[in-house]
C-alpha positions as CSV (number, residue, x, y, z in Angstrom):
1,X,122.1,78.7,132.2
2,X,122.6,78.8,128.1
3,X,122.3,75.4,127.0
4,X,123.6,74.8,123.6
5,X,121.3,74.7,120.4
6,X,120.6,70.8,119.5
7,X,122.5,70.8,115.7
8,X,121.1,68.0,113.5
9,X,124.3,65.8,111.4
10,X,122.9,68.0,108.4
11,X,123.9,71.3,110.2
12,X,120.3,72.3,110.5
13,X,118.9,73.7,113.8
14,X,116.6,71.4,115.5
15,X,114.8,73.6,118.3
16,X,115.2,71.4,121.5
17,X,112.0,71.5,124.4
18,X,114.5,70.8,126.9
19,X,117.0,73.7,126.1
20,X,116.0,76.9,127.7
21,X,117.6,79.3,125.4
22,X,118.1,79.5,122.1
23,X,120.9,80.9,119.6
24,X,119.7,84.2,120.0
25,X,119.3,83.5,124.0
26,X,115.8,84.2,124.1
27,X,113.8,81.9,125.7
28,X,112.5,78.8,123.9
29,X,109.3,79.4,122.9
30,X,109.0,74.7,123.2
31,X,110.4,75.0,126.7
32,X,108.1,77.2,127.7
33,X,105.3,75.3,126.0
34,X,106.6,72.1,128.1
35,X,106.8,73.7,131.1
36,X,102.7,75.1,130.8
37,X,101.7,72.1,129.9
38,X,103.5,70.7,133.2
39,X,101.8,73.1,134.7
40,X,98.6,72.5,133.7
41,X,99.0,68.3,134.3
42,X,100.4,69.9,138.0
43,X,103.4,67.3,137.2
44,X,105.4,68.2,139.8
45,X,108.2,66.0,139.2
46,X,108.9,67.4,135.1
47,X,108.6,71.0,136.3
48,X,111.1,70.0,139.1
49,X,113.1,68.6,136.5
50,X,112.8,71.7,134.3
51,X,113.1,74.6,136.8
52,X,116.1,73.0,139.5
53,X,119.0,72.9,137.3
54,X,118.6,76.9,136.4
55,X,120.6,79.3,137.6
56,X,119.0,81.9,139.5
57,X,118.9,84.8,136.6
58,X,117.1,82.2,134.2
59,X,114.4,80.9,136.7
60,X,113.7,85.2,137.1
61,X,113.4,85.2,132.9
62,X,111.2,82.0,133.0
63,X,108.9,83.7,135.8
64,X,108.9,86.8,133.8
65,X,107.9,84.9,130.7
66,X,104.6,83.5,132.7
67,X,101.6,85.1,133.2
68,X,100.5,85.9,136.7
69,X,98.3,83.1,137.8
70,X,101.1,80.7,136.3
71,X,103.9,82.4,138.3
72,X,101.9,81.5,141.5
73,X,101.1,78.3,140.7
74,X,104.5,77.0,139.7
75,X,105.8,78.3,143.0
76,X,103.1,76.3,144.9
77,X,103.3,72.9,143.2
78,X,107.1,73.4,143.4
79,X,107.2,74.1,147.3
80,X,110.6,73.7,149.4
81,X,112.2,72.9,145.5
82,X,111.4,76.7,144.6
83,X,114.7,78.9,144.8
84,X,113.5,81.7,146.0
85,X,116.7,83.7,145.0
86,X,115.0,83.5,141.6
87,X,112.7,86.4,142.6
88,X,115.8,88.7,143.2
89,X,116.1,88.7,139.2
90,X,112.6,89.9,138.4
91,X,111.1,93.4,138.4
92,X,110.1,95.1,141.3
93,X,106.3,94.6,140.1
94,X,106.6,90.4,139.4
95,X,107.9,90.2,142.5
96,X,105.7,92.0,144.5
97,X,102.7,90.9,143.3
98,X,103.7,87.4,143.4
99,X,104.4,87.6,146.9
100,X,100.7,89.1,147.3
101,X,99.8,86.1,146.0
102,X,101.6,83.7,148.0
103,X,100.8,82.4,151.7
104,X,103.3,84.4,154.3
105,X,103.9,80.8,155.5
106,X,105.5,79.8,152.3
107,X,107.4,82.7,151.8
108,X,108.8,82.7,155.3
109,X,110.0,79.1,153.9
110,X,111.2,80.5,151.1
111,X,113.2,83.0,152.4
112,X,115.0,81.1,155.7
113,X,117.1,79.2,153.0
114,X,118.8,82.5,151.4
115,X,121.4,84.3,152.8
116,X,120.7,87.7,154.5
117,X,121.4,90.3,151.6
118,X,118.6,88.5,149.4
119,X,116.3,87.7,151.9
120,X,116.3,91.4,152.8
121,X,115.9,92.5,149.2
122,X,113.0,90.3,148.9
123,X,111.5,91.5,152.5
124,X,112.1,95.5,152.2
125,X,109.3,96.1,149.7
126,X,106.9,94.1,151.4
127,X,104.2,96.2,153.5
128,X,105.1,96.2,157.4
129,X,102.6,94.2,158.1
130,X,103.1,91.3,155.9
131,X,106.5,91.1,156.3
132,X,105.9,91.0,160.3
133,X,104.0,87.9,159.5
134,X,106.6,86.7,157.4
135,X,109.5,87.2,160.1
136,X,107.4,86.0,163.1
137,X,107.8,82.6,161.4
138,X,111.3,82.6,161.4
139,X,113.5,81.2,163.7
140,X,114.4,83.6,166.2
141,X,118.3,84.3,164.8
142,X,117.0,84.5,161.4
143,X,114.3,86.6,162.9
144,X,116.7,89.1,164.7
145,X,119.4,89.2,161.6
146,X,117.0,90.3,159.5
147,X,114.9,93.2,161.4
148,X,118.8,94.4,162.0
149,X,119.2,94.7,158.4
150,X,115.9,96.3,158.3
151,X,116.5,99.0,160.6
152,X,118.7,100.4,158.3
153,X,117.8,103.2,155.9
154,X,116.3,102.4,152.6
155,X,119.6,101.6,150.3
156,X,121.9,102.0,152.3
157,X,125.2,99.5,152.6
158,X,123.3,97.8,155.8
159,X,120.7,96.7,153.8
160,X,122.8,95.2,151.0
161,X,125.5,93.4,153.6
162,X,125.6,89.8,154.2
163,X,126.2,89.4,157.7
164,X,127.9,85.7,157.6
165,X,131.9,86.9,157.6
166,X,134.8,85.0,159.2
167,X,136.2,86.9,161.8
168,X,139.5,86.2,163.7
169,X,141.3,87.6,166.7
170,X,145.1,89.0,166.0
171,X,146.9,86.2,168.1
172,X,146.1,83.6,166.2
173,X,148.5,81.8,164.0
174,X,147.9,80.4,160.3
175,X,148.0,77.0,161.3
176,X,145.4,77.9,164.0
177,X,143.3,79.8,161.5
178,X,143.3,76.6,159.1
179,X,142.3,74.4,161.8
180,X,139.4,76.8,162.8
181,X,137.9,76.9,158.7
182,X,138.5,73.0,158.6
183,X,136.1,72.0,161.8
184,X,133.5,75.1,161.7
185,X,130.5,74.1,160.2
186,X,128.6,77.4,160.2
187,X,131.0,79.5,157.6
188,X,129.9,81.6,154.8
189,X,129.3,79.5,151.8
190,X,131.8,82.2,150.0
191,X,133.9,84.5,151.1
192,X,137.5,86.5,149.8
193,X,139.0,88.0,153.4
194,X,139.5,87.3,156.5
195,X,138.7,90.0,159.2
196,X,140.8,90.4,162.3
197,X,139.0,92.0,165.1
198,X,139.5,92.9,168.8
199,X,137.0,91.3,171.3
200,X,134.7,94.0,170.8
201,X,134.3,93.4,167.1
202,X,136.4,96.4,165.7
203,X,138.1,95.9,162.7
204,X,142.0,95.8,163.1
205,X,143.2,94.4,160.0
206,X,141.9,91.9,157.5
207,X,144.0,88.9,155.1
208,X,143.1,88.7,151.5
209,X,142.8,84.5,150.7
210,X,145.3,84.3,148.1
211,X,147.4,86.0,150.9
212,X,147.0,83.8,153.7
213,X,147.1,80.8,151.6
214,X,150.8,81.1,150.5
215,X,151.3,81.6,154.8
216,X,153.6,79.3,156.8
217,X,151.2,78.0,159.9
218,X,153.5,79.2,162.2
219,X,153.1,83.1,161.2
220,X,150.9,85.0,163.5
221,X,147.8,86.5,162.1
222,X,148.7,90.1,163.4
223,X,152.0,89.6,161.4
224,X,150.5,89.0,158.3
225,X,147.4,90.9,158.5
226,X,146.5,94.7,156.4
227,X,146.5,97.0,158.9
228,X,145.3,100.2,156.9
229,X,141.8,98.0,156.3
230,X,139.1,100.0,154.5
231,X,135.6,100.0,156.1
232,X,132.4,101.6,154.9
233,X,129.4,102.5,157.6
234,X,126.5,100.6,157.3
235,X,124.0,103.6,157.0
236,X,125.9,105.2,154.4
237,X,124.3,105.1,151.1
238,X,124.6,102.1,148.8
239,X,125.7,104.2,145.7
240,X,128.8,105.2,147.6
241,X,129.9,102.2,149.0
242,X,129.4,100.7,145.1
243,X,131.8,103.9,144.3
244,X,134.7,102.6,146.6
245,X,134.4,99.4,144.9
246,X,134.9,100.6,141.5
247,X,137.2,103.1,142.7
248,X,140.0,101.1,144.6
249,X,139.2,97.4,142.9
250,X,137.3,96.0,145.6
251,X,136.3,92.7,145.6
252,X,134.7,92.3,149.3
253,X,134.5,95.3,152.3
254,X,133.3,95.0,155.6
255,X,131.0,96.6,157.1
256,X,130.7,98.8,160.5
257,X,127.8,100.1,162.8
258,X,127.7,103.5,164.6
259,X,130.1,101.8,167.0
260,X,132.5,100.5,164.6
261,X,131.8,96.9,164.9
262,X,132.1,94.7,162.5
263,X,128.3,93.6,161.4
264,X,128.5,92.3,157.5
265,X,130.4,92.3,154.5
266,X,129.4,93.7,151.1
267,X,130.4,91.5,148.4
268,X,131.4,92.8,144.5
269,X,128.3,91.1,142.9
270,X,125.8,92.8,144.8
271,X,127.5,96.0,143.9
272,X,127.4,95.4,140.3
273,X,123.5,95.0,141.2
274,X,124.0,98.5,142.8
275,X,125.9,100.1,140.2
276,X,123.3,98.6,137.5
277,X,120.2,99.8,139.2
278,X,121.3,102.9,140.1
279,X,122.3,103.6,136.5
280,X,118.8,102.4,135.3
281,X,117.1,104.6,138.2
282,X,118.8,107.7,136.5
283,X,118.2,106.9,133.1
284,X,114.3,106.8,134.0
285,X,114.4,110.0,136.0
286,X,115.9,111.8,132.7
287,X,113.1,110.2,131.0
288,X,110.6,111.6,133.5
289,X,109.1,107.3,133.6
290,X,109.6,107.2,137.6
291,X,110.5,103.9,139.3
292,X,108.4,102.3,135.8
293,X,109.0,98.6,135.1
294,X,108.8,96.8,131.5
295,X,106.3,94.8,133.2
296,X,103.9,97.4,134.9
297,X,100.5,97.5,133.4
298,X,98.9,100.2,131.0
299,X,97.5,101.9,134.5
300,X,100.7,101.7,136.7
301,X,102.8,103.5,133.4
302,X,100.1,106.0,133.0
303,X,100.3,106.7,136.6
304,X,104.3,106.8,136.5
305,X,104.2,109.2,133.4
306,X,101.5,112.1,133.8
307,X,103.0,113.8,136.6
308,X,105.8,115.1,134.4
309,X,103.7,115.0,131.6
310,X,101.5,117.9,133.2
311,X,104.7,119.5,133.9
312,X,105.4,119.5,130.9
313,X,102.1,120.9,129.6
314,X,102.9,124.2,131.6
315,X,106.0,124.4,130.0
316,X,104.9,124.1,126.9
317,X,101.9,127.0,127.6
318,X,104.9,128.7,128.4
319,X,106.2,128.9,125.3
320,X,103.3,129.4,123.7
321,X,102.5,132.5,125.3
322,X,106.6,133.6,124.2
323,X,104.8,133.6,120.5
324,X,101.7,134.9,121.5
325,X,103.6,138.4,121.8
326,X,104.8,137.9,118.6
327,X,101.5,137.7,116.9
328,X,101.6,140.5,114.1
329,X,105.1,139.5,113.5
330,X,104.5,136.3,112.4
331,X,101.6,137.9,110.6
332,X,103.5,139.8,108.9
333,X,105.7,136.7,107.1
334,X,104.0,133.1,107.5
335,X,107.2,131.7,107.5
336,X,108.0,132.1,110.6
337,X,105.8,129.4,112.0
338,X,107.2,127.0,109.8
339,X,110.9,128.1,111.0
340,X,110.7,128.5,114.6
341,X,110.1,124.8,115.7
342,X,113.9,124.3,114.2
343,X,115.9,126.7,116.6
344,X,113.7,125.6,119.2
345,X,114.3,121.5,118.5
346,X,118.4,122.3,118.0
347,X,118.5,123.9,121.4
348,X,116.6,121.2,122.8
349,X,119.3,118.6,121.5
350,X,121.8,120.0,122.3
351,X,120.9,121.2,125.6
352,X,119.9,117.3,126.3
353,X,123.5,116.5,125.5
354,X,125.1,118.8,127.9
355,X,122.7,117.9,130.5
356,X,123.4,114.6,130.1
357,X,127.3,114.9,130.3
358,X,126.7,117.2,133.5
359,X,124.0,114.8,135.3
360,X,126.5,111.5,134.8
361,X,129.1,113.6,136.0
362,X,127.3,114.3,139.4
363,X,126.1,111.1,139.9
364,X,130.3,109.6,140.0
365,X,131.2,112.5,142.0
366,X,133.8,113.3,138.7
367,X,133.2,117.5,139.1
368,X,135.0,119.7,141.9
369,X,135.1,123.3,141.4
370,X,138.1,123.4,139.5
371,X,136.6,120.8,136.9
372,X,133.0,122.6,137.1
373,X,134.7,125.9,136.0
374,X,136.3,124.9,133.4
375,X,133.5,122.5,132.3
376,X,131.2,125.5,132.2
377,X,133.4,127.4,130.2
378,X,134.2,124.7,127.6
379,X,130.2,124.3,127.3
380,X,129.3,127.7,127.0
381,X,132.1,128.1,123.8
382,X,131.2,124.7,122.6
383,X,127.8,126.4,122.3
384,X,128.8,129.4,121.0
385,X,131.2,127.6,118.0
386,X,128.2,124.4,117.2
387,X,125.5,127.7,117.1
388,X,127.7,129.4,114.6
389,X,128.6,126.3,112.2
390,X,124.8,125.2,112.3
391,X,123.8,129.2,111.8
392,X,125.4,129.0,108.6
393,X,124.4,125.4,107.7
394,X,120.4,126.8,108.4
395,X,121.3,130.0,107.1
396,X,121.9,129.5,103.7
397,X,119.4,126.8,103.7
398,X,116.9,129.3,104.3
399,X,118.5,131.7,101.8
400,X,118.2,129.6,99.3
401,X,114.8,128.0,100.0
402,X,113.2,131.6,100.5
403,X,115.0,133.8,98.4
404,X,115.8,136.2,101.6
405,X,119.3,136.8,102.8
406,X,117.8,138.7,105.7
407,X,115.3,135.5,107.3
408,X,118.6,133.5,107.1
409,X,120.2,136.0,108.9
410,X,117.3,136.0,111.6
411,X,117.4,132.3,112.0
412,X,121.4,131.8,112.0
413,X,121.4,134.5,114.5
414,X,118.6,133.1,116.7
415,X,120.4,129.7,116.4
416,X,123.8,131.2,117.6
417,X,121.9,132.4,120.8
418,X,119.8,129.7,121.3
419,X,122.8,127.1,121.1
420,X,124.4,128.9,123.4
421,X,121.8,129.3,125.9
422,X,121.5,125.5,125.9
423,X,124.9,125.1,126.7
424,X,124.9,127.0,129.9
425,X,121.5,125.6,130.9
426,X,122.9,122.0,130.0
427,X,125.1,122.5,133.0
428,X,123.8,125.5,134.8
429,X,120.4,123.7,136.0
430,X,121.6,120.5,136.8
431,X,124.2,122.1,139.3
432,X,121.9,124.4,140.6
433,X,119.2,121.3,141.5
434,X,122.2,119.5,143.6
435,X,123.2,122.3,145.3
436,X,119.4,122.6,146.1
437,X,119.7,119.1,147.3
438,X,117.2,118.3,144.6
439,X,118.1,114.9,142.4
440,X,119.3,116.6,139.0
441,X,118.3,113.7,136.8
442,X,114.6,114.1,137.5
443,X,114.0,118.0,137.1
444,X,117.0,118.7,135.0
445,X,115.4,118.1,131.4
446,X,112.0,119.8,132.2
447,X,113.8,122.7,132.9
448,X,116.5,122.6,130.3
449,X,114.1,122.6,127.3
450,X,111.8,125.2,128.9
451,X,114.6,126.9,128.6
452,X,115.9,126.7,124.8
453,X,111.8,126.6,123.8
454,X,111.7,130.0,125.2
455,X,115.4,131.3,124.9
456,X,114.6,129.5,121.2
457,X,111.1,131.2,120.0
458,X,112.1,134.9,121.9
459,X,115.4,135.2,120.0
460,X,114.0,134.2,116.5
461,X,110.6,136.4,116.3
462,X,112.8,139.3,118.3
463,X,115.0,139.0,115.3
464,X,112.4,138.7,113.0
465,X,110.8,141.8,114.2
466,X,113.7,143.6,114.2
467,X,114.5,142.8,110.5
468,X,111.1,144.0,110.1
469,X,111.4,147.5,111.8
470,X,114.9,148.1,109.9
471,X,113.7,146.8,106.5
């Protein structure tokens, strides 16, 4: 919740305790002040008053902003008045080791009061164990919703589903239908559609809102419903479902088992979730950071890092034993040395962009073979004509830094190769990876700059020794 700035008459800023944000929406630095020192007097009622009229996504900030020992004890002073949707918005780490922290009692409190998507979000990263103590203080329904969900594989759309949905038999008329959402007590707090099933809970048909609100009451739901209704399974993965949302405008999409029974609804804002964290997921992969948060300490980002680090170690003795053959060459003309990291860091840019393009592109499903073809083709001449421009830009840089026509010649000529090499490896190796079933975002840029390092140092000091033989 952004609470406006308190403006004094003379125009001047006057920073307010009791606004959360500022104008740059950062947390107030005096709101968080207030709320520590509420915390410290364990005033119950003032951090009540503080934290309850937050929306969920702010209460996540103001946990993130506290340190550990604060983040527990705010939760237990606050008790039943905690919204425990708040720890939906925090890293994976905050909201883990919070829970650690907490009595499975409290939690099991705690999560009773949110629907079934967020209480499974919450419950899926907890340790069996635990969360079989959390559960077995449920009440049984909540209890058997929840291990449901549960069953399902690790981000897939059953996990994600809510599985409160209004469901209606075809016979029914509008009026009947209106009477039904007037006197039921137990509806989803939101919903967009209407599903109309047969009595086994198969999806016939479903009736957008703004649809069935413009409906005489004596039109028959079968009548009026969409019969060409589009479903996705609940164990397929998360990432696809969010792709049928972006790709034919969804707002809402129920949700079938193996049997094709109707057992949740997937709703657009937990897809944007979906769509945001996979991004993010991908992003870190390229980056070689694993599933890193901001908030993970030195150890846990160390731990996340050095794998590919050492991977990248061998790499690099890689290339280092691709100038080790060249050893009397660079010998020979100093230079060299001082030239070589150049070819090797242009191919390494440009290699990153390709690889880049290519890895997005598998990750929307954009490339079939008739687009890969043609994108492998415009990457390998993109390479060959960005090699050629920056061959003569390096060049006559060379020349005229040196003195030597001929060591510009080397390098343009190694840069031509090498720029083209990192084109085709740009899109080669990520494609290769997913056909190997292997996630292309986290091997594809080890692999790629191994690549233009060596394709890099082999093509300039082979030049080089070359020029040197002829000249």
């Amino acid at each position: 919740m952004t609470i406006e700035p308190d403006i004094s008459e003379s125009g001047e800023f006057r920073p307010d305790p009791f606004a959360l944000r500022g104008v740059d929406d950062h947390l107030n630095p005096l709101w968080i002040d207030r709320l520590r020192t509420a915390l410290g007097a364990e005033d119950v009622g003032d951090l009540a008053d503080m934290m309850e009229p937050l929306h969920a996504s702010d209460a996540g900030d103001v946990l993130e902003a506290l340190e550990a020992d604060e983040r527990v004890q705010l939760v237990q002073l606050l008790g039943d008045r905690f919204d425990y949707l708040a720890l939906t918005e925090v890293d994976d780490t905050i909201r883990s080791d919070l829970i650690d922290e907490l009595p499975s009692a409290d939690v099991a409190r705690g999560v009773a009061a949110l629907e079934n998507d967020d209480a499974v979000y919450i419950l899926e990263d907890i340790e069996a164990k635990e969360r079989e103590e959390i559960l077995a203080q449920l009440p049984a329904f909540e209890r058997l919703s929840l291990r449901r969900s549960l069953d399902f594989p690790e981000d897939s759309a059953g996990r994600r589903m809510q599985t409160d949905f209004i469901a209606i038999p075809p016979f029914w008329t509008v009026g009947q239908t209106i009477d039904y959402l007037r006197g039921e007590d137990d509806l989803p707090e939101d919903f967009f559609q209407l599903y109309v099933v047969d009595p086994g809970y198969r999806v016939l048909g479903l009736i957008p809102l703004d649809k069935f609100l413009r409906a005489k009451r004596e039109l028959r739901i079968e009548d009026l419903m969409t019969r060409d209704a589009l479903t996705v399974a609940a164990t397929v993965d998360q990432e696809e479902a969010a792709r049928d949302f972006e790709r034919y405008d969804l707002v809402e999409v129920g949700v079938v088992d193996e049997n094709q029974r109707l057992v949740g609804v997937l709703t657009v804002d937990d897809m944007v979730d979906v769509i945001n964290e996979e991004a993010t997921e991908d992003i870190k992969r390229m980056g070689g950071v694993g599933d890193e948060e901001i908030s993970d300490n030195v150890f846990r980002a160390v731990r996340s890092r050095t794998p590919w680090l050492v991977v990248n170690l061998f790499t690099a003795i890689l290339a280092s034993l691709v100038i080790s053959l060249f050893d009397a060459t660079i010998e020979q003309m100093v230079v060299l040395a001082a030239l070589m990291p150049i070819v090797a860091s242009m191919g390494g840019n440009a290699g990153t962009q390709t690889m880049t393009v290519t890895v997005r592109a598998l990750a929307t499903r954009d490339l079939d073979r008739g687009r890969v073809a043609r994108l492998i083709r415009r990457e390998m001449l993109g390479g060959f004509l960005n090699g050629c421009i920056f061959a003569v830009l390096i060049g006559g840089l060379t020349t005229l830094r040196y003195g030597n026509p001929g060591l510009g010649a080397v390098i343009g000529g190694a840069m031509i190769v090498n720029m083209v090499a990192a084109g085709s490896a740009g899109i080669l190796i990520p494609l290769a990876l997913n056909r190997l079933r292997v996630d292309p975002a986290v091997a594809s840029s080890v692999f790629v700059t191994t690549v233009t390092d060596v394709v890099g140092f082999f093509s300039f000091l082979s030049f080089a020794a070359l020029w040197f033989q002829l000249f």
